[in-house]
C-alpha positions in Angstrom: -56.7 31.3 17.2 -58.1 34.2 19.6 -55.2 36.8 21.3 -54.5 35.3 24.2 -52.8 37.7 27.2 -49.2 35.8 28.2 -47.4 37.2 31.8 -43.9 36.7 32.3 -42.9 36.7 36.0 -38.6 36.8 36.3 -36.2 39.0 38.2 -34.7 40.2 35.8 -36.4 42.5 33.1 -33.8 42.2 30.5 -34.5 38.4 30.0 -37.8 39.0 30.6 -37.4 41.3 27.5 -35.8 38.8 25.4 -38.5 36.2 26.2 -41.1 38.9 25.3 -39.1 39.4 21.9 -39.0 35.6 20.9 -43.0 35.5 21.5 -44.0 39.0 20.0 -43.8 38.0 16.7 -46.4 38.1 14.0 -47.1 34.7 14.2 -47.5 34.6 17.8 -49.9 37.7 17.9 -50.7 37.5 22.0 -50.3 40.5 24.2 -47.3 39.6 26.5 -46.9 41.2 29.5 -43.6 41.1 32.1 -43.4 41.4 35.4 -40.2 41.7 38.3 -40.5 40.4 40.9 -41.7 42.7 43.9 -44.0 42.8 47.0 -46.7 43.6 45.0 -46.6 40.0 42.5 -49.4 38.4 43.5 -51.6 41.0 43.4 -50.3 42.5 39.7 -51.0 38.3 38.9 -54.6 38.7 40.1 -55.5 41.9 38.6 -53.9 41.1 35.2 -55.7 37.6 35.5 -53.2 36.2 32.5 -54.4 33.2 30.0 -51.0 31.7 30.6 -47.8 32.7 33.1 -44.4 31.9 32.1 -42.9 32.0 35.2 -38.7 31.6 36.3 -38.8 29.1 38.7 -34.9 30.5 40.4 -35.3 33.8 41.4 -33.7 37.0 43.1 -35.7 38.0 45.5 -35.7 41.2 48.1 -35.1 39.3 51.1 -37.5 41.9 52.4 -40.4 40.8 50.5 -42.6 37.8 51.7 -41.7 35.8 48.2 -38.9 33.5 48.7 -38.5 32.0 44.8 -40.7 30.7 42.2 -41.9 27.5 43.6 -43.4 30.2 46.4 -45.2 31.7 43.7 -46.4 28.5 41.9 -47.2 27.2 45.2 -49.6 30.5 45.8 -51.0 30.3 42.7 -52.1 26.7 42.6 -53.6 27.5 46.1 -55.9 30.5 45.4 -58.6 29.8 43.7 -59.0 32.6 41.5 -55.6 31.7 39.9 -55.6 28.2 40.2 -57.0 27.7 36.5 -54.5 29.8 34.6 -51.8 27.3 33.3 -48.4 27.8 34.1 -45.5 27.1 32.1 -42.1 26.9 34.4 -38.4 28.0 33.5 -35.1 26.9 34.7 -31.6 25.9 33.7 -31.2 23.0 31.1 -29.8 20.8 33.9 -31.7 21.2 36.9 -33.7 18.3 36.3 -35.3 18.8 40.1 -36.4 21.9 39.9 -38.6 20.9 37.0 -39.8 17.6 38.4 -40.9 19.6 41.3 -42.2 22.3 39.5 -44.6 19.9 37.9 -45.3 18.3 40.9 -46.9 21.6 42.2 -48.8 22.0 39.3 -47.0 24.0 36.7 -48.2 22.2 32.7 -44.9 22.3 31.2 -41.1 23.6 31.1 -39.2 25.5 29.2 -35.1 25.3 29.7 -32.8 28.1 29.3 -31.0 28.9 27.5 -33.8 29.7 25.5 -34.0 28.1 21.6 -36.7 30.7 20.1 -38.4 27.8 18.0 -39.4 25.6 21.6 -40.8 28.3 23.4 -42.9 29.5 20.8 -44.2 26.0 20.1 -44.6 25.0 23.8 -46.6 28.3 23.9 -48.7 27.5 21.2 -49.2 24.2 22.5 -50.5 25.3 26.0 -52.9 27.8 24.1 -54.4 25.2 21.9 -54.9 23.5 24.9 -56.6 26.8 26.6 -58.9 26.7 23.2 -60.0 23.0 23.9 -60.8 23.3 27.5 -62.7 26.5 26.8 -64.5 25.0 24.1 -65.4 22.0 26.6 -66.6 24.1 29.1 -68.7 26.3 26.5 -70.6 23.3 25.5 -70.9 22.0 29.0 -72.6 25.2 30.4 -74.3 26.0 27.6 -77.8 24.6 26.3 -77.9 23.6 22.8 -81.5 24.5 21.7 -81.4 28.2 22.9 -78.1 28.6 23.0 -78.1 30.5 26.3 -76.2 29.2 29.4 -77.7 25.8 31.1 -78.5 25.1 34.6 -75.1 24.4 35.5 -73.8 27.5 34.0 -76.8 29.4 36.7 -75.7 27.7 39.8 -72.1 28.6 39.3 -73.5 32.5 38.2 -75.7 32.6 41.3 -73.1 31.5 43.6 -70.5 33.9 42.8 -73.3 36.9 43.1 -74.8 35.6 46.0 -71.4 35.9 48.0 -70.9 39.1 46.4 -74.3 40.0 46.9 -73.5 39.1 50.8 -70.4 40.7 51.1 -71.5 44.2 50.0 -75.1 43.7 51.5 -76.6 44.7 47.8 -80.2 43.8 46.3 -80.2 40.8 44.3 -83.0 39.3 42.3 -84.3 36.2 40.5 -87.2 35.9 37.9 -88.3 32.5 37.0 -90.1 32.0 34.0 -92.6 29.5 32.6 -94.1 28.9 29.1 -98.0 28.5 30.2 -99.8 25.7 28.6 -96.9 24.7 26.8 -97.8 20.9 26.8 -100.8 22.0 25.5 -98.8 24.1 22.5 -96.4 21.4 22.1 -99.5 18.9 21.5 -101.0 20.9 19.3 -98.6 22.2 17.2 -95.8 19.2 17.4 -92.4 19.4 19.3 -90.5 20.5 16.6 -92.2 24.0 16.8 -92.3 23.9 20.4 -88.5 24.0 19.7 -89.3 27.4 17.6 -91.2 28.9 20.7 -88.5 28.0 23.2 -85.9 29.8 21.2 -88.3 32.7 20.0 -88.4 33.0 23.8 -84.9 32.9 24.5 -84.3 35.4 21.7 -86.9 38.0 23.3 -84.9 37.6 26.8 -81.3 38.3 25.3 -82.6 41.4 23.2 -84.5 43.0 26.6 -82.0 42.0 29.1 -78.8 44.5 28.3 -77.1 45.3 31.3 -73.4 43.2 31.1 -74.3 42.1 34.7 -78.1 40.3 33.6 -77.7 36.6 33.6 -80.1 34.6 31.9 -80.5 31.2 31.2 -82.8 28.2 30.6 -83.6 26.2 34.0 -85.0 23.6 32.2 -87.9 22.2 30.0 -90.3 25.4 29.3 -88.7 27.4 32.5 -85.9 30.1 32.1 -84.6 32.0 34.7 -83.0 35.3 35.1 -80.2 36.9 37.8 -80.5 40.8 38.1 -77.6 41.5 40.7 -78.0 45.0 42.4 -81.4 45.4 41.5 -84.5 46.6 44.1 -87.7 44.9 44.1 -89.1 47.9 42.2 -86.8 47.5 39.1 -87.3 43.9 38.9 -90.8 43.3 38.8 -90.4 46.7 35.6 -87.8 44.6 33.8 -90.7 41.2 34.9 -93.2 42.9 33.1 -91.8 44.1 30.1 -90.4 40.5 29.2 -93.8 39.0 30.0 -95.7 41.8 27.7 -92.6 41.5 25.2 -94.1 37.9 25.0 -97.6 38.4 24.8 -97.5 40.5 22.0 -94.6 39.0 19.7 -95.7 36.2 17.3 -94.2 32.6 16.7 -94.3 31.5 13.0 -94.8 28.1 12.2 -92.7 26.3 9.1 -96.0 27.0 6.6 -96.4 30.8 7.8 -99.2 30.6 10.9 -99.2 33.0 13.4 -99.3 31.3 16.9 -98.4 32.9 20.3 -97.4 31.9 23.9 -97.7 34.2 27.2 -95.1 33.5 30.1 -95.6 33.2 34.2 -93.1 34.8 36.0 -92.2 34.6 39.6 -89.7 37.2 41.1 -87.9 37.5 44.6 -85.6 40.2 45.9 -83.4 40.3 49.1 -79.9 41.2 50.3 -78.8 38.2 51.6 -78.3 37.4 55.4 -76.1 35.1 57.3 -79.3 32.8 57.7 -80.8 33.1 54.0 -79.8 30.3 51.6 -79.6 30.5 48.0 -82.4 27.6 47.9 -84.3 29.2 49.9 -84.3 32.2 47.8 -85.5 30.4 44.5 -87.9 28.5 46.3 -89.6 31.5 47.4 -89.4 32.7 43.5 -90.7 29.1 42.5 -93.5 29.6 44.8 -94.6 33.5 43.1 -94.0 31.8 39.8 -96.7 28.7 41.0 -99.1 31.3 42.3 -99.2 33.4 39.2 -99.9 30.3 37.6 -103.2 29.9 39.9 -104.0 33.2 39.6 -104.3 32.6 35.8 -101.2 32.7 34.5 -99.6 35.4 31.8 -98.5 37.8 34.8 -95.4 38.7 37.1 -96.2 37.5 40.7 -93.5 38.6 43.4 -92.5 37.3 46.5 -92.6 38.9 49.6 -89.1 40.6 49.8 -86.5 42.0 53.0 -86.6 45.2 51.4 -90.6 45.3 51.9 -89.5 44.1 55.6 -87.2 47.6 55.6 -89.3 49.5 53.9 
């Protein structure tokens, strides 16, 4: 099981302490982290960005703070989207049956009664981060793509989304290459699907090993098309990084299952902007579709850009 990070969020650091003791054992080999309640919670929550919060649902707080209890801070958490996911696990007294019916109403995934009985926390723990496992698992295989084992097309519209609005926000350079397999019907006719399955991963493999920056984001788009996101990137460094994957290509070889040496070249189409108010992200791949289609025309095995914003403020 991997080491998951656990926050507990009380007002009061000495059971907060004891909790941390009945979950730092061996066996339970997370990182736990604890928290009192203060004007600064919700951010310390965000920035921590736990795999699971044990939060005290009655709570001390500063009536000078803006954080009235912990059904306020479920209630914020379920309602901010970049802490909606993390699953929380709710505390209270043995009796107070309505503060755990409403705790699960709000969205907490299970409760834990004081005073505490070492052996249910650590299971309901456990429990919650098998749970974490499974639905991680699920997601991998939903946003990944099983031949080439990079991310799917799914996995790219959720990617591009999240840079785009970053991309906006901090008016940065943002670009896109889409890549095509030329001929490949031709390749696949020739040499049978099953090694056109070996040239689809030999191509995915040359794209992980040349794109290393943490931020590159590749994936397949679908068929014999890949695509890759270079966030905070010119038009300049884009169409270098084009060219090196489409030469990388050209001069790598794909073995067949009785040793022949056969080969494939790659069309690329790249477009660079900073996005504006009135610039869509469709629009922005459909100018890259359209420098991938011309390069293509022009006859194919070459990097073909689109006219960028920065060329406008150049």
């Amino acid at each position: 099981m991997q080491k998951r990070s656990i926050l507990i969020v009380d007002d009061s650091a000495l059971a907060a302490r004891h909790l941390q003791n009945i979950l730092g054992t061996e066996k339970y080999d997370h990182t736990i982290i604890s928290t009192v309640i203060d004007s600064n919670t919700m951010s310390e929550i965000e920035k921590i960005n736990p795999d699971l919060i044990i939060l005290d649902l009655i709570l001390k707080c500063d009536p000078n703070i803006d954080i009235k209890n912990g059904f306020d801070i479920l209630s914020r958490l379920m309602g901010n989207p970049d802490t909606k996911q993390i699953p929380v696990i709710i505390v209270s007294g043995l009796s107070d049956v309505e503060s755990e019916k409403r705790g699960l109403e709000l969205g907490a995934v299970d409760f834990i009664s004081k005073p505490y009985e070492a052996y249910k926390v650590q299971l309901r723990v456990d429990l919650q981060i098998r749970m974490l496992e499974y639905l991680n698992k699920v997601i991998e295989l939903s946003t990944t793509d099983q031949l080439t084992d990079l991310p799917n097309r799914r996995s790219f519209d959720e990617r591009i989304n999240i840079e785009w609005n970053r991309a906006k926000r901090g008016q940065l350079p943002t670009c896109v290459l889409i890549l095509d397999i030329d001929n490949f019907k031709v390749y696949n006719d020739t040499e049978g699907h099953l090694q056109g399955d070996v040239a689809l991963k030999h191509v995915a493999q040359i794209l992980k090993k040349r794109l290393k920056r943490a931020t590159d984001f590749v994936s397949r788009w679908g068929g014999e098309e890949f695509v890759v996101l270079l966030s905070e990137t010119h038009r300049t460094g884009a169409l270098l990084v084009a060219e090196e994957v489409r030469r990388a290509i050209e001069n790598s070889v794909v073995l067949t299952a009785d040793g022949r040496e056969t080969r494939v070249t790659v069309s690329i189409g790249v477009n660079s902007t900073i996005p504006k108010s009135d610039c869509t992200i469709d629009d922005f791949l459909v100018e890259a579709d359209n420098a991938l289609y011309k390069a293509k025309e022009e006859g194919r095995n070459r990097v073909v850009s689109a006219k960028s914003e920065e060329d406008d403020e150049a």
